[in-house]
Backbone as JSON Lines, residues from 0, in Angstrom:
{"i":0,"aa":"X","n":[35.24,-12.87,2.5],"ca":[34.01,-12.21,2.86],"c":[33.06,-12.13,1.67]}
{"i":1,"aa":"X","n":[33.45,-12.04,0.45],"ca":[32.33,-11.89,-0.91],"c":[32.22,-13.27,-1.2]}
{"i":2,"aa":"X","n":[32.6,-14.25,-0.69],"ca":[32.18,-15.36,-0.91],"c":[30.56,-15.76,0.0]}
{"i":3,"aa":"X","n":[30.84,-15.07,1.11],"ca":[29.59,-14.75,1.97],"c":[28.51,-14.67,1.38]}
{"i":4,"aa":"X","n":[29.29,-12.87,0.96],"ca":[27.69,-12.78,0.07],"c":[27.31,-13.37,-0.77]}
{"i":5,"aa":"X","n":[27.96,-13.85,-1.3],"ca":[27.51,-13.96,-2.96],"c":[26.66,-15.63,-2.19]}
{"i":6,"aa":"X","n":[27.02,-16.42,-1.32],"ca":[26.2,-17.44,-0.33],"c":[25.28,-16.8,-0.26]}
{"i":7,"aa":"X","n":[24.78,-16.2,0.37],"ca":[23.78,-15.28,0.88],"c":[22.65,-14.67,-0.31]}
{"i":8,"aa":"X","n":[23.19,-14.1,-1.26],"ca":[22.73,-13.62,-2.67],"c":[22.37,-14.78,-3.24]}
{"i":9,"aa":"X","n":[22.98,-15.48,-2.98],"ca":[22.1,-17.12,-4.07],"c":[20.65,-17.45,-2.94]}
{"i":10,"aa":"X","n":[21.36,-17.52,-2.13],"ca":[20.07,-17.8,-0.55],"c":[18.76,-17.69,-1.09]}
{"i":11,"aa":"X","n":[19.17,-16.05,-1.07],"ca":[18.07,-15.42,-1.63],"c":[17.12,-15.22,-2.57]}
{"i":12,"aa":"X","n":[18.15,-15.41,-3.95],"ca":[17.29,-16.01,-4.81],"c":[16.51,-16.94,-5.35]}
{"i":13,"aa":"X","n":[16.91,-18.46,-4.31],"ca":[16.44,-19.54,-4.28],"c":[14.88,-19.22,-3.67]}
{"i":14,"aa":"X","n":[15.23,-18.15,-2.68],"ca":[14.03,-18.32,-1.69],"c":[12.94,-17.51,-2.6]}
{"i":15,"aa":"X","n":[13.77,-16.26,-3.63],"ca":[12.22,-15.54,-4.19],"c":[11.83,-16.36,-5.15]}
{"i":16,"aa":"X","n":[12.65,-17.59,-5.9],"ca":[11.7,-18.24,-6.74],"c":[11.15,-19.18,-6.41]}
{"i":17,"aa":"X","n":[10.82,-19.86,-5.02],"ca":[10.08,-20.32,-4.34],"c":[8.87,-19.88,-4.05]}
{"i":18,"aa":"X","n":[9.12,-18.35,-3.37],"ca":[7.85,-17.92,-3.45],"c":[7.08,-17.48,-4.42]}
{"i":19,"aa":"X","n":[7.64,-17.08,-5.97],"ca":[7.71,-16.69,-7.02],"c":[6.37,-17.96,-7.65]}
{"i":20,"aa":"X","n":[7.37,-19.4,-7.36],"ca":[6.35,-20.83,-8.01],"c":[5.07,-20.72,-6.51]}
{"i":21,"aa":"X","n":[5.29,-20.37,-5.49],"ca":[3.86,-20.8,-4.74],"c":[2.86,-19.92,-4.92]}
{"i":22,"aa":"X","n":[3.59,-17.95,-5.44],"ca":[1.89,-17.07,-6.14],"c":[2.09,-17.92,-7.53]}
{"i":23,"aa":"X","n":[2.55,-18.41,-8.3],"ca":[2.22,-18.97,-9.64],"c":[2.7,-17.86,-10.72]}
{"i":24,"aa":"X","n":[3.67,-17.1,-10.32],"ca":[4.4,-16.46,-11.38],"c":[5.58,-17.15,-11.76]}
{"i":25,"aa":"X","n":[5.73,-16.82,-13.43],"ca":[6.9,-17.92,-13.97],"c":[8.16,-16.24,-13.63]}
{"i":26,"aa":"X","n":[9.22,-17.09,-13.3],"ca":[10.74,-16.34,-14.0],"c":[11.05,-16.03,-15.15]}
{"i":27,"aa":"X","n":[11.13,-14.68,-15.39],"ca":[11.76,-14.62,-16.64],"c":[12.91,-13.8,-16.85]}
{"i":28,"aa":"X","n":[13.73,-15.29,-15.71],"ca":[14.91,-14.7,-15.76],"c":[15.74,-13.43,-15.48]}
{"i":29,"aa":"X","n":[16.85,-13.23,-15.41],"ca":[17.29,-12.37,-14.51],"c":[16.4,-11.73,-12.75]}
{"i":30,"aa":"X","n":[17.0,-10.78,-12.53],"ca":[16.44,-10.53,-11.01],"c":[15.51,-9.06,-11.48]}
{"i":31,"aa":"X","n":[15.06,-9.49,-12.32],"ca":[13.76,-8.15,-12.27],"c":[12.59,-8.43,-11.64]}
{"i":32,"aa":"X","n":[12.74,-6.98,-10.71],"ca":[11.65,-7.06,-10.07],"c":[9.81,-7.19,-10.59]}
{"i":33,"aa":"X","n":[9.54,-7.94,-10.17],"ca":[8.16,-8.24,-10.71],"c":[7.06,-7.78,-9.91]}
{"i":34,"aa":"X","n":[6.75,-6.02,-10.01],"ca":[5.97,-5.31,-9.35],"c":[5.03,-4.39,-10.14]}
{"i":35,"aa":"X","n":[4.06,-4.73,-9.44],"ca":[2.52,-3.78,-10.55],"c":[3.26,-2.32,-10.22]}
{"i":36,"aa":"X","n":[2.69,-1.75,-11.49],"ca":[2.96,-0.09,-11.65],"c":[2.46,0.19,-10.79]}
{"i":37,"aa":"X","n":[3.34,1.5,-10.1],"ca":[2.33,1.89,-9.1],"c":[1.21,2.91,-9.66]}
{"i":38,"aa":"X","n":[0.32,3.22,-8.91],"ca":[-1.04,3.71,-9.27],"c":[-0.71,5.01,-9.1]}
{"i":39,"aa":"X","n":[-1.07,5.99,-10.49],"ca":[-0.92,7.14,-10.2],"c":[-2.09,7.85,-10.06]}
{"i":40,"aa":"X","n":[-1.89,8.72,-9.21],"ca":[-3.7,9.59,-8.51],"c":[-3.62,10.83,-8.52]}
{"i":41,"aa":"X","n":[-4.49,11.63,-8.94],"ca":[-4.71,13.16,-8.79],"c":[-4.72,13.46,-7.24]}
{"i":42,"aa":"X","n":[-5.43,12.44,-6.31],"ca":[-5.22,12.81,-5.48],"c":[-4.69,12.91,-4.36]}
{"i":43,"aa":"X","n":[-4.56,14.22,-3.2],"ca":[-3.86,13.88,-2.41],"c":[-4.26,14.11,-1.22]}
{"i":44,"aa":"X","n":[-2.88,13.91,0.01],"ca":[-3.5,13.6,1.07],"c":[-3.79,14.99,1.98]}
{"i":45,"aa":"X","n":[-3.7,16.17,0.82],"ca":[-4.41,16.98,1.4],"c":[-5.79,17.18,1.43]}
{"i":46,"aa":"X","n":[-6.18,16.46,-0.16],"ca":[-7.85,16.62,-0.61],"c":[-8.51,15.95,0.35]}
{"i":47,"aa":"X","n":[-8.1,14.42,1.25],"ca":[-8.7,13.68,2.06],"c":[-8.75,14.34,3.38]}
{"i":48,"aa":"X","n":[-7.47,14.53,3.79],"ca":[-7.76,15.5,4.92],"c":[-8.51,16.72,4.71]}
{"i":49,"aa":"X","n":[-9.14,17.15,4.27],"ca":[-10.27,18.41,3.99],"c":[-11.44,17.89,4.31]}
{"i":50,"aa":"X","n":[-11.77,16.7,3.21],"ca":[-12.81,16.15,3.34],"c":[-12.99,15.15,4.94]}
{"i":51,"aa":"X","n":[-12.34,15.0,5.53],"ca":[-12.16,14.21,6.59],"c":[-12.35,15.08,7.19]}
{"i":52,"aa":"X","n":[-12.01,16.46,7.6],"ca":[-11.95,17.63,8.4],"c":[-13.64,17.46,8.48]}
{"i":53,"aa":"X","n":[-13.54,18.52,7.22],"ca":[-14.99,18.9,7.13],"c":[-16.34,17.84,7.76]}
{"i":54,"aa":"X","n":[-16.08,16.31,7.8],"ca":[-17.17,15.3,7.84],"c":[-16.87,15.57,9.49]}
{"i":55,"aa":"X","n":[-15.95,15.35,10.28],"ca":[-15.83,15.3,11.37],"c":[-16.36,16.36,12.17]}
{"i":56,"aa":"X","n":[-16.27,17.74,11.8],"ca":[-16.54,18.8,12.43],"c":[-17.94,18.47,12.16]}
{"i":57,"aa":"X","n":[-18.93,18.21,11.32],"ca":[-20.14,18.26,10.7],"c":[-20.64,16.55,12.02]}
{"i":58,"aa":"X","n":[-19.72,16.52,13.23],"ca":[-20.61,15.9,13.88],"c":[-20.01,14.33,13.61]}
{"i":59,"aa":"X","n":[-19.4,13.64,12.93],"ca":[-18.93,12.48,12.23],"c":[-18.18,11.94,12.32]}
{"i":60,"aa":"X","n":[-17.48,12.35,13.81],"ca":[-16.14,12.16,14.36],"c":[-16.09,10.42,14.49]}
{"i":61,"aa":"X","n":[-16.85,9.99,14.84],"ca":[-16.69,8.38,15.08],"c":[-16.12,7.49,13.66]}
{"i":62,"aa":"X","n":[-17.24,8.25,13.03],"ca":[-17.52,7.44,11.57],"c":[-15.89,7.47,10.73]}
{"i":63,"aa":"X","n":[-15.51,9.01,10.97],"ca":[-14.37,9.23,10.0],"c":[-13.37,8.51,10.67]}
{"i":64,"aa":"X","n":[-13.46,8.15,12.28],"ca":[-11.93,7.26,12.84],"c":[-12.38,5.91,12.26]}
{"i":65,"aa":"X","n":[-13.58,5.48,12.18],"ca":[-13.64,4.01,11.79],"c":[-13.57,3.89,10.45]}
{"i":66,"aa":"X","n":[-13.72,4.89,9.64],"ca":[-12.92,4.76,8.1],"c":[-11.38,4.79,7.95]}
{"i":67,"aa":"X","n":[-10.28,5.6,8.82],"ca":[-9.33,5.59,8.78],"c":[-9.42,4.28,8.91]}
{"i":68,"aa":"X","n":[-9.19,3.64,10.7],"ca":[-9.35,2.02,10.47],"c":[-9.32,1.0,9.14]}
{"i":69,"aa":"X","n":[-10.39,1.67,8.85],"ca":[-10.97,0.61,7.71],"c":[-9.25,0.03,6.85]}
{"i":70,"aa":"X","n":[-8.44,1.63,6.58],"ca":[-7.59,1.84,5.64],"c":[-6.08,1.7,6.2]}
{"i":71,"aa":"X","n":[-6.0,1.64,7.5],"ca":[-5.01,1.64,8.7],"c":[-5.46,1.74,9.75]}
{"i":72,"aa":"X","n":[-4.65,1.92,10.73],"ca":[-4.46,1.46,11.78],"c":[-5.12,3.06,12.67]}
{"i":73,"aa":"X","n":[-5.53,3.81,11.73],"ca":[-6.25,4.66,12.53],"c":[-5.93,6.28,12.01]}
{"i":74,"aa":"X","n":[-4.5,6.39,11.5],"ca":[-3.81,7.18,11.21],"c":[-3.76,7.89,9.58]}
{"i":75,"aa":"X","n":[-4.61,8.79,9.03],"ca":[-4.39,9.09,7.17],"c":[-2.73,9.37,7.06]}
{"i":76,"aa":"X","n":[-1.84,9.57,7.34],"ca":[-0.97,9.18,7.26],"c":[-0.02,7.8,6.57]}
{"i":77,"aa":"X","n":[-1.07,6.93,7.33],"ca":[-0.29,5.35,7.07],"c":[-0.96,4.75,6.44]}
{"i":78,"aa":"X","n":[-2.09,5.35,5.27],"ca":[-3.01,4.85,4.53],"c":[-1.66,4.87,3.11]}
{"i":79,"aa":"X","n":[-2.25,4.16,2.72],"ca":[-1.22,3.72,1.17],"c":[-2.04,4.46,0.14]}
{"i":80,"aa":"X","n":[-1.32,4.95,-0.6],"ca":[-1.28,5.92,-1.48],"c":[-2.56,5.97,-2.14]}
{"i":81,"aa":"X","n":[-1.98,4.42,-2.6],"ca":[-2.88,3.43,-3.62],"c":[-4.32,3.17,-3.05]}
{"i":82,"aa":"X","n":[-4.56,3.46,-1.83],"ca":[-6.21,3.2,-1.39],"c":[-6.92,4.84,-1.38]}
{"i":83,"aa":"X","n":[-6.05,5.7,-1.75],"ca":[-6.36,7.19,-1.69],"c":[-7.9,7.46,-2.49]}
{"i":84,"aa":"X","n":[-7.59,7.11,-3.57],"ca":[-9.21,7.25,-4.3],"c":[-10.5,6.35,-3.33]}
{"i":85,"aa":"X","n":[-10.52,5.48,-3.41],"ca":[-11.44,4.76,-2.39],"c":[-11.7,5.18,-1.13]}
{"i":86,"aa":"X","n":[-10.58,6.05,-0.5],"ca":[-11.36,6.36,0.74],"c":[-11.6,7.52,0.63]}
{"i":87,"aa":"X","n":[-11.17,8.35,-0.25],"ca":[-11.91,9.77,-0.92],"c":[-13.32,9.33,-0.87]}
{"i":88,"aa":"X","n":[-14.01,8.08,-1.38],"ca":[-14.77,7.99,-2.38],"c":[-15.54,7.65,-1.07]}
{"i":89,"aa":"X","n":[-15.3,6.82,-0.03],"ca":[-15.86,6.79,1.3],"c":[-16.1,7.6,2.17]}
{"i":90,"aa":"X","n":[-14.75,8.64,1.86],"ca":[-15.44,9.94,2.81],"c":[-16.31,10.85,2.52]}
{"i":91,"aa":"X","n":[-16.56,11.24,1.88],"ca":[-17.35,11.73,1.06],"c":[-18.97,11.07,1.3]}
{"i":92,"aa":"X","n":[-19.28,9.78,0.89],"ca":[-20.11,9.27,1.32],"c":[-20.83,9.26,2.8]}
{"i":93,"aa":"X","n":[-20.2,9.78,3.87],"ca":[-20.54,9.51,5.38],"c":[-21.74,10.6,5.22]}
């Protein structure tokens, strides 16, 4: 059975340095993950929901669902962390 994996575990690594050479990043070796820092933010997804509150009640109800959109699928919830400043920076703006 660990012969499986370890089939399987090579599989795999064939396949991420494939995709690895088609974005045009080199290997450097071993299996470290090669991921941007994530973005750290003051803010959160309570400050957006305030400001989202507040624009909506103020009449803006359309505008603030078609900014969620913009950022997901409709939901501040399923907005990524990492787009948090920007759509601060959009809501705010309406």
């Amino acid at each position: 059975m660990q012969s499986t994996y370890r089939k399987i575990a090579e599989a795999y690594d064939k396949l991420a340095e494939g995709y690895r050479e088609l974005a045009g990043i080199e290997d450097e070796g071993g299996s470290e993950e090669t991921e941007a820092a994530p973005v750290e933010s003051d803010i959160s997804i309570e400050d957006i929901r305030a400001v989202l509150a507040e624009k909506s009640q103020a009449g803006k109800r359309k505008e603030v669902k078609d900014l969620l959109l913009k950022y997901d699928s409709g939901r501040l919830s399923g907005v990524d962390e990492k787009d948090y400043p920007a759509l601060l920076k959009d809501a705010e703006a309406l």
